[in-house]
Structures are given as C-alpha cells and as structure tokens.
C-alpha positions as CSV (number, residue, x, y, z in Angstrom):
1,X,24.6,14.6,64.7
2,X,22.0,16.5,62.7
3,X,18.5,15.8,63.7
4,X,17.4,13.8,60.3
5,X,20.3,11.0,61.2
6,X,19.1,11.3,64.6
7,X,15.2,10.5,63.9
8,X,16.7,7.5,61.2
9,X,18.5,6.1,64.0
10,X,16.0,6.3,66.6
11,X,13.9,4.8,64.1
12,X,16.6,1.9,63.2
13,X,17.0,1.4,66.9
14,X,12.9,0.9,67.2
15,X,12.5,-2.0,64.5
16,X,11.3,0.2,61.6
17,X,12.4,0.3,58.2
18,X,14.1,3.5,56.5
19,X,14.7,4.7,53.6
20,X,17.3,6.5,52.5
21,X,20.0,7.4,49.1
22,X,22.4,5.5,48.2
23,X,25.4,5.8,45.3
24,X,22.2,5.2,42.6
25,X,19.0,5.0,43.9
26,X,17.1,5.5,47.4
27,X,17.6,2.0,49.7
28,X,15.3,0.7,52.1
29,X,17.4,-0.5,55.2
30,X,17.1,-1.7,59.0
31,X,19.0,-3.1,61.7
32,X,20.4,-7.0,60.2
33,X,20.0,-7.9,63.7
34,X,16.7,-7.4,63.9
35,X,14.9,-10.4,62.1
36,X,11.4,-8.9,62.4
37,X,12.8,-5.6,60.6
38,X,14.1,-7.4,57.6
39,X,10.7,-10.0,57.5
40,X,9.5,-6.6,57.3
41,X,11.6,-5.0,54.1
42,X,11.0,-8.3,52.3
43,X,7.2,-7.8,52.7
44,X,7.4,-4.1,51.7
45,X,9.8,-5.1,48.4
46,X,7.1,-8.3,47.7
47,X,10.5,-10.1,47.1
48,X,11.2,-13.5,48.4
49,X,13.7,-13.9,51.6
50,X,15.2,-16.8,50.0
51,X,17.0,-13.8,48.3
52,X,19.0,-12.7,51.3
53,X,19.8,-9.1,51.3
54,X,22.9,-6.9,51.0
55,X,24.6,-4.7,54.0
56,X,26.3,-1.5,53.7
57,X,28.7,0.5,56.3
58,X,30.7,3.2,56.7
59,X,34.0,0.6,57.3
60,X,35.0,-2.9,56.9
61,X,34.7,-3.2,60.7
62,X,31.2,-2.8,60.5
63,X,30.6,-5.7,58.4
64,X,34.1,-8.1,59.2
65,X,31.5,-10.0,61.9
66,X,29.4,-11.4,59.1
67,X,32.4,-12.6,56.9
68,X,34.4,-16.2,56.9
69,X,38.0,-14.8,56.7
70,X,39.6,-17.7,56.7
71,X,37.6,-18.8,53.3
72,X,39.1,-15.2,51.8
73,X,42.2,-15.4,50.0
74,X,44.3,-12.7,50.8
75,X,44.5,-11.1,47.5
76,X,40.6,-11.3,46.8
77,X,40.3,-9.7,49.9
78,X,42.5,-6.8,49.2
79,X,41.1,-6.7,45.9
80,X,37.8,-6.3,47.7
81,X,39.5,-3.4,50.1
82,X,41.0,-1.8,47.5
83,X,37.7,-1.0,45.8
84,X,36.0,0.8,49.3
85,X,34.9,2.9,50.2
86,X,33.0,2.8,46.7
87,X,30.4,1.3,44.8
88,X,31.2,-1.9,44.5
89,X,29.2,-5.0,46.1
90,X,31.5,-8.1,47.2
91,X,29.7,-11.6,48.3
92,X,31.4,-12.8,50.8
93,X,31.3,-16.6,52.8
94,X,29.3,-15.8,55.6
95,X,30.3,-16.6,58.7
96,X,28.6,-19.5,60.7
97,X,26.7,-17.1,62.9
98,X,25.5,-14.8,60.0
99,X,22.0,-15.1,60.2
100,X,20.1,-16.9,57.6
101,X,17.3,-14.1,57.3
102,X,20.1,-12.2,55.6
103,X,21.8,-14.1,53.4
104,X,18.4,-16.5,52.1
105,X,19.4,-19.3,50.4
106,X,22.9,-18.2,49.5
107,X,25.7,-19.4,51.0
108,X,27.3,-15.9,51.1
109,X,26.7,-12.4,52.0
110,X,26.6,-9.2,50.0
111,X,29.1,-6.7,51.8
112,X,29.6,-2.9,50.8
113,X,31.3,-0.4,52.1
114,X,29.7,2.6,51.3
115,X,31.5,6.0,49.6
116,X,28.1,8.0,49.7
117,X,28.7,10.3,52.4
118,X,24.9,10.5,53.6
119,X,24.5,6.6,53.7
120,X,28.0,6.2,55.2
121,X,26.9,9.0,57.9
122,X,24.2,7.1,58.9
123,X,26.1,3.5,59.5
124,X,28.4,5.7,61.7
125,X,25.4,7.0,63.4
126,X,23.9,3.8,64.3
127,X,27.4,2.3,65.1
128,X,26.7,-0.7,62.5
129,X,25.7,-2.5,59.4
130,X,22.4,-2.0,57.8
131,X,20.4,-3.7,55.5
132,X,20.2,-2.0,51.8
133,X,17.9,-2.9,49.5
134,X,17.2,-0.5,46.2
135,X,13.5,1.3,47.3
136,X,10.9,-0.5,45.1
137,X,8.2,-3.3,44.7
138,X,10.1,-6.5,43.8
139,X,10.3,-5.5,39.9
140,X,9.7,-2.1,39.8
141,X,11.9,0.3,38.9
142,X,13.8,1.7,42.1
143,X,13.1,5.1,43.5
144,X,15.5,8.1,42.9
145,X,14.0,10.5,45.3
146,X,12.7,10.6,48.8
147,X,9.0,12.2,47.2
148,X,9.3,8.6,45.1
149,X,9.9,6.6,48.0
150,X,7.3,8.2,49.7
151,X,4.7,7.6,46.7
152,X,5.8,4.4,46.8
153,X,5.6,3.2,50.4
154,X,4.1,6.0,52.1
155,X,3.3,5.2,55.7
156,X,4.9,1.9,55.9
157,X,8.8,3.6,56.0
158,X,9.2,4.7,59.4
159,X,11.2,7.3,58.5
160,X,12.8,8.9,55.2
161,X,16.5,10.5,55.5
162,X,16.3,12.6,52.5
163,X,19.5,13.7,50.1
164,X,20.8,13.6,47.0
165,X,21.9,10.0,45.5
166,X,25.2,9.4,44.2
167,X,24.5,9.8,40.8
168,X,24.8,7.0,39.4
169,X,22.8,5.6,36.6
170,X,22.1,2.0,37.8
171,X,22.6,-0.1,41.5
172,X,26.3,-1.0,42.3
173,X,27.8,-4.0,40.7
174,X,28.2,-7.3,42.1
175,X,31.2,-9.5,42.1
176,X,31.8,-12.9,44.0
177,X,35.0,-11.7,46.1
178,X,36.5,-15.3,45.7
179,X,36.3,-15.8,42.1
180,X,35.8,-12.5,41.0
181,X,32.7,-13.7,38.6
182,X,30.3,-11.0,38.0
183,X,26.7,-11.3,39.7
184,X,25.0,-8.1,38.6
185,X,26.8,-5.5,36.1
C-alpha cells in the first residue's frame, strides 16, 4: 500500500473525514459505520441528514450488507451489475439494519461500485464501503482538485488523498435500481 492510502485509511479508521477523487469531482467520505463521522460530513457539506448519503466500493461485496435482496428483482439487479464497476449510482431497498444516518429520510440507499482506480484503491484498503459525497458546501459547486478541497475545507478534512478525477464533466447519474426512474442525470 502506498503511504497516501495508508494515512487515508488510518485516518478512516480514526473517525475523520477524507477527501478524495472520484469519476467527476473530489468526494468527501468516512467510515458508514461510524455515525459521528458522517454527523460530521453533513455538518462540513451544511446539507441536511435527512438526505442520506451515497456509498462507494471497490465490489458489490462491499456494499451487498446494506441492500434488501429479496426486494431486487433479478433483472434490475443484473442490470445494476452489469453497469459496475462504473459510474453509475443505483438506490437500492435498504436493508433493515442499514443505518438511518445513511440513508435520511429515504427508504433506500445509494450504492456504487466504483471504476476510478484511486477511489476503488482506497475501499480495498480500508476493506469496506465509504461514504461519498461530492466535496462542497451544500450548493456550491463541487471541488475538482485536492488544492480546491483544501480551500474549501482546509483543516476540517483529516486528510486529502490526492489524484486525478475521472474526468467526467458532472457527478454520476442516479437511477432507482427497481424501476429504473432517473433521480439525478
């Protein structure tokens, strides 16, 4: 493991909040298990946790606990398969014991599994999920660069794995994995 994953990890494992690239812009992320952490990235984004937030990995595995596979068809889920890794956000029924600082007031929970090889690195690294959240003040435009990020939120990121974004021009879309319905284009 290089010693930027290393210091992201170690600073996962501690409670803080990272930041790092992502297929379009930089994401702020933590440990989903860690309620504090993500009380934390809602403050930081001024956004409202009735939102819920989205998780990335590196494989299905990593996020198959937090999903109701039973409430899955079988073709919207390989549909959903089919399009990972990649940059494509599914919402998923949550499973009973997903944990409501994550998923807000929805009733489901935002799933991708990551293609960007820096971001995917990382969930492999921490051996899990993380919370990803695009890098800005709730309204903002979202940060491109790890010197943005750092303009941004300075001292209050615990740490900032810096790389090149995926290039794309705006966040992932978002599609309801049941019913296919678009949530953000």
């Amino acid at each position: 493991m290089d010693s930027g994953l290393d210091i992201a990890v170690a600073a996962l494992r501690s409670g803080g909040v990272i930041a790092y690239p992502t297929e379009a812009v930089y994401g702020l992320g933590c440990d989903p298990a860690n309620e504090a952490a993500v009380s934390r990235v809602f403050a930081l984004k001024q956004r409202p946790a009735t939102q819920g937030m989205l998780l990335i990995a590196a494989d299905f595995a990593q996020v198959e606990k937090y999903v109701a596979l039973a409430a899955v068809p079988a073709a919207a889920l390989a549909r959903a398969l089919a399009s990972w890794p990649g940059p494509h956000t599914w919402v998923f029924p949550r499973a009973p014991q997903t944990p409501r600082w994550l998923t807000g007031a929805h009733s489901g929970i935002a799933l991708r599994v990551t293609a960007h090889p820096l971001a995917a690195a990382l969930c492999r690294a921490f051996g899990g999920a993380l919370v990803s959240t695009s890098a800005n003040r709730h309204g903002e435009p979202p940060a491109r660069s790890a010197e943005a990020v750092q303009a941004a939120f300075g001292a209050d990121v615990a740490y900032i794995l810096a790389g090149e974004t995926g290039g794309l021009a705006r966040p992932t879309p978002i599609h309801d994995v049941v019913s296919g319905e678009e949530i953000r284009i």
